[in-house]
C-alpha positions in Angstrom: -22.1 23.9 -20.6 -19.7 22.1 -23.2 -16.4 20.7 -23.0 -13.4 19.9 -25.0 -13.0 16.3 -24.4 -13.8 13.6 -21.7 -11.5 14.2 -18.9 -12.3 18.0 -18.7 -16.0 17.0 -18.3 -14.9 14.4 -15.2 -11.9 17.3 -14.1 -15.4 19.3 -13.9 -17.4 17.4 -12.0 -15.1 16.5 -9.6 -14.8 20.0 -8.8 -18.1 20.6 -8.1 -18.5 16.9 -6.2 -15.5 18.6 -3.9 -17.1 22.1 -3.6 -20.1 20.0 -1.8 -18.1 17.2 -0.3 -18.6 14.0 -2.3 -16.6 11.6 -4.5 -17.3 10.7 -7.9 -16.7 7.9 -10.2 -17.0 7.4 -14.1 -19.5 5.1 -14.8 -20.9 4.7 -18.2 -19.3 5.1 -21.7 -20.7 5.1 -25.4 -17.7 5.6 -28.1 -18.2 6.3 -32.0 -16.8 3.6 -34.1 -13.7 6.2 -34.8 -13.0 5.8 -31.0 -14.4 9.2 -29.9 -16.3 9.5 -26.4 -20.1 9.4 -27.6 -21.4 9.7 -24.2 -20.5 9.5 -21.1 -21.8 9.6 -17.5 -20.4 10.3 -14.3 -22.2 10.0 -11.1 -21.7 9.9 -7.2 -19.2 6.6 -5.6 -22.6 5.9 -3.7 -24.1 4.8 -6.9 -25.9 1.3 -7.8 -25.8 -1.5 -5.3 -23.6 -4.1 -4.5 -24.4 -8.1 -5.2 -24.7 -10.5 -2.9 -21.6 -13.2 -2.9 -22.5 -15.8 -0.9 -18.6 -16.8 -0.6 -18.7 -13.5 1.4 -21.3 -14.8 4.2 -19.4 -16.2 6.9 -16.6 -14.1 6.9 -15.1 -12.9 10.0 -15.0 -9.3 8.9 -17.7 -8.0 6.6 -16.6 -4.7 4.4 -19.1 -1.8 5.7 -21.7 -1.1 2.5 -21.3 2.0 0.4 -22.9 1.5 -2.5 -26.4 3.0 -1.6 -28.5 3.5 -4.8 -27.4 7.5 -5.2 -29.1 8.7 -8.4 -26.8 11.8 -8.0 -25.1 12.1 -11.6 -23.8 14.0 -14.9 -24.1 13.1 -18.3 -22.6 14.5 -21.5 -23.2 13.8 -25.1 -21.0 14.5 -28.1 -22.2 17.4 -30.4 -22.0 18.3 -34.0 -19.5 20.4 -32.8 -17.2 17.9 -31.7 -17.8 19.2 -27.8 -19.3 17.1 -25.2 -22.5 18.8 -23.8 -24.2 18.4 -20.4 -27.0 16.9 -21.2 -28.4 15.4 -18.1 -28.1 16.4 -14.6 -29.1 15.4 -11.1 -28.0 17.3 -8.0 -29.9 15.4 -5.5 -28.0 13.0 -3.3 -29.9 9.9 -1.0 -27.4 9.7 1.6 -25.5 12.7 4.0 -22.6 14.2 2.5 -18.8 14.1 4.3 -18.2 16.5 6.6 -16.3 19.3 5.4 -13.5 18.3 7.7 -13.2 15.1 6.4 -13.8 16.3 2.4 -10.0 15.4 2.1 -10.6 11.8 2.4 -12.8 11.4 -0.5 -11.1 8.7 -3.0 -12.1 11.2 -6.2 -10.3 14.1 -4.6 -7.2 13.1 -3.9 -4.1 12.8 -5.7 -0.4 13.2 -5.3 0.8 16.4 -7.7 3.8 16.2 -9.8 5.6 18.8 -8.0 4.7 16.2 -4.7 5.8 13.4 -6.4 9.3 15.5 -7.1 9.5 16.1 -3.6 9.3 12.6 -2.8 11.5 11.2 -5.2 14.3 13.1 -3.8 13.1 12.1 0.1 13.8 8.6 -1.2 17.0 9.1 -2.7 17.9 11.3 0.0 16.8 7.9 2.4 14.4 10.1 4.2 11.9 8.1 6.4 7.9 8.3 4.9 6.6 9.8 7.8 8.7 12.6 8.0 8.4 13.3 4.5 4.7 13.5 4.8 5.3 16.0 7.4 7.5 18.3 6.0 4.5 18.4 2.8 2.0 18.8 5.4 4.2 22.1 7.0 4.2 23.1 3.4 0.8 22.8 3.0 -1.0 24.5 6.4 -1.8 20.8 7.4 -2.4 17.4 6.4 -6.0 18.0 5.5 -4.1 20.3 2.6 -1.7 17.6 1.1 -4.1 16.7 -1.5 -3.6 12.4 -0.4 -3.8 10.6 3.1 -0.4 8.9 4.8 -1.7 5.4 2.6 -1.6 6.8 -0.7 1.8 8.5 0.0 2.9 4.9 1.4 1.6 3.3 -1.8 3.5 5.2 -4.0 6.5 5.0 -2.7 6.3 1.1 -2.5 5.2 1.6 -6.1 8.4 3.2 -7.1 10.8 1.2 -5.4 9.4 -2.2 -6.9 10.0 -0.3 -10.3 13.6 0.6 -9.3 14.5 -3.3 -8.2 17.8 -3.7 -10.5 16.9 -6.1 -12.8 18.4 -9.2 -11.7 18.5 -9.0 -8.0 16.1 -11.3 -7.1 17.0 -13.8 -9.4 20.9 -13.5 -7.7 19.2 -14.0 -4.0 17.3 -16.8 -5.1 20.6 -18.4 -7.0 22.6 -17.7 -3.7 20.4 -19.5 -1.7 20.1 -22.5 -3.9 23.7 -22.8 -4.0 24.0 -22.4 -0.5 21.4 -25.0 0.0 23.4 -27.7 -2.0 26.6 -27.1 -0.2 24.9 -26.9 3.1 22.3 -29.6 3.5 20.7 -27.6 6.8 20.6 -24.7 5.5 17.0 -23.3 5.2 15.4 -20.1 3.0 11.8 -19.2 2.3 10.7 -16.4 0.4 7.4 -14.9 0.2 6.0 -12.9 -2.6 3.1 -10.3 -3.0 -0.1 -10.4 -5.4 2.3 -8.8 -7.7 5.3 -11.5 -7.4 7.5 -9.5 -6.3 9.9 -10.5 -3.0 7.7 -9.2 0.1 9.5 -11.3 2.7 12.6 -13.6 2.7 13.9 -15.8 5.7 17.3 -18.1 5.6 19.4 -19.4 8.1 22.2 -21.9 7.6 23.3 -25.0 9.6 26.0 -22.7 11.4 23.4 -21.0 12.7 21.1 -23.1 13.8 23.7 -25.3 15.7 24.5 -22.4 17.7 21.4 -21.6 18.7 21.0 -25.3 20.1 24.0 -24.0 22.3 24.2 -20.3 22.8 20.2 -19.8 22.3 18.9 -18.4 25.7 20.2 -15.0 24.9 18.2 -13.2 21.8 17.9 -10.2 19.7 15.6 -9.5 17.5 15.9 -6.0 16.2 14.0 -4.4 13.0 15.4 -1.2 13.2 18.6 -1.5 10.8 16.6 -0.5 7.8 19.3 1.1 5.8 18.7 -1.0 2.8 18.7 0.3 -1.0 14.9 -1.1 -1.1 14.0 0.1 2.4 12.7 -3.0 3.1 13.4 -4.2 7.2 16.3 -6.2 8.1 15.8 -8.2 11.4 18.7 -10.3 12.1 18.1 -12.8 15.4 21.3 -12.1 17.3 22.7 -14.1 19.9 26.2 -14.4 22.3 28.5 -17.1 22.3 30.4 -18.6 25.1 33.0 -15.9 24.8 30.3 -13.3 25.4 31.5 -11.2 22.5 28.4 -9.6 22.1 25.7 -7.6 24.5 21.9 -8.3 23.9 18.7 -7.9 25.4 17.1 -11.1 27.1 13.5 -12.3 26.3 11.2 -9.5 27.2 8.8 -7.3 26.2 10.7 -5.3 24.1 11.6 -8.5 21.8 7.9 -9.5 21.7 7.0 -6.0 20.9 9.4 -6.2 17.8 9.2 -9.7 16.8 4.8 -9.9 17.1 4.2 -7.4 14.2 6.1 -9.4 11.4 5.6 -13.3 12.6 2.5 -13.2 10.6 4.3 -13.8 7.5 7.0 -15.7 8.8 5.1 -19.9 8.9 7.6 -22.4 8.0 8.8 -24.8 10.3 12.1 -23.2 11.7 10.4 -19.8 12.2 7.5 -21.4 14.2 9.8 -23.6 16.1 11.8 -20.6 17.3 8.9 -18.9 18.1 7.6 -21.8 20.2 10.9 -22.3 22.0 12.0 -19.1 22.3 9.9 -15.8 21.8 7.9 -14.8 24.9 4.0 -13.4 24.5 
């Protein structure tokens, strides 16, 4: 069997790696010196054997192993003809292949469709939650197991796109508000936390206003996640409170505000948000 060029040979495999319930990877490449694919092999994820890192040892969670030695694999090698021909082929797997239920899950098979992507472009504009986005693909579909991607790659995607619609500018504004806040207000207090990307993940800020009337007025609390109307979708949990005129009505400390609170404190450290915690948010 030949083929035109590199990714119908992998577009292939996969097929038949789906048709018996296993993923597949790309694993070795030979080019000609014009940049042409010489040779290339593609084989089963299960493939080789992970190294031993010894910084690894002691962790508290250890990754389970899937790298198992599989000699299963395809190679192809460019012709005279300017086709890539199967050249080598082995069927035989060492390990049990995924259940057919489960076939969906395989990394190699799944993938989020143009047409998908469409859908869930205007879902974001339209400022329709994930999940029930996912569900109306999934009624589309006949089922989840028919999307084509699991609930995490959907979820990746869309916080793909919206870091690559942040308005140029905006974060840099935030971060310039705060500072000058900071210099007019010597109390007032901002941390901002950033992800492996450097883009804003988290921000905290709370002035001197604040913080005095919390001294005063603080043995009343909200702390409510749910107003999430933002352009970038991200959370906004104000901590709420009453003042003596009792112009507002809250809930006290119970389990509803450790229920909301619990989730997010993980990436909320500095001293103010501990101290709060510590003083005020029951476990």
């Amino acid at each position: 069997m030949k083929f035109d060029g590199d990714d119908s040979a992998y577009e292939f495999y996969k097929a038949y790696a789906h048709s018996i319930d296993f993923s597949v990877k790309k694993r070795y490449i030979k080019r000609t010196k014009v940049g042409e694919v010489k040779r290339r092999t593609f084989c089963c994820s299960k493939e080789g054997k992970k190294g031993f890192d010894k910084r690894r040892k002691n962790v508290a969670f250890q990754r389970p192993i899937t790298r198992i030695g599989c000699k299963a694999q395809m190679t192809c090698l460019l012709k005279k003809d300017g086709l890539l021909e199967i050249v080598s082929f082995e069927a035989n797997h060492n390990h049990e292949l995924a259940p057919t239920p489960m076939k969906h899950m395989l990394r190699s098979n799944r993938k989020i469709s143009s047409a998908q992507k469409a859908i869930a472009n205007d879902a974001e504009r339209a400022g329709l939650p994930i999940k029930a986005t996912i569900d109306l693909l999934a009624i589309q579909n006949g089922g989840r197991q028919n999307n084509g991607f699991l609930d995490s790659d959907y979820k990746n995607y869309i916080a793909a796109q919206r870091r690559a619609a942040m308005i140029k500018g905006d974060g840099q504004a935030i971060m310039d508000y705060f500072r000058k806040a900071q210099s007019e207000d010597p109390s007032f207090f901002y941390s901002v936390q950033l992800d492996d990307d450097d883009f804003v993940l988290n921000m905290f800020w709370a002035d001197g206003r604040s913080i005095i009337d919390y001294k005063y007025f603080g043995d009343v609390l909200c702390f409510d996640t749910t107003y999430r109307t933002n352009e970038y979708g991200r959370p906004f949990a104000p901590f709420v409170g009453v003042n003596h005129l009792k112009q507002t009505i809250i809930f006290e400390r119970h389990y509803f505000m450790t229920k909301q609170y619990h989730p997010l404190s993980g990436c909320l450290k500095h001293f103010w948000v501990q101290w709060l915690e510590n003083n005020l948010i029951p476990y």
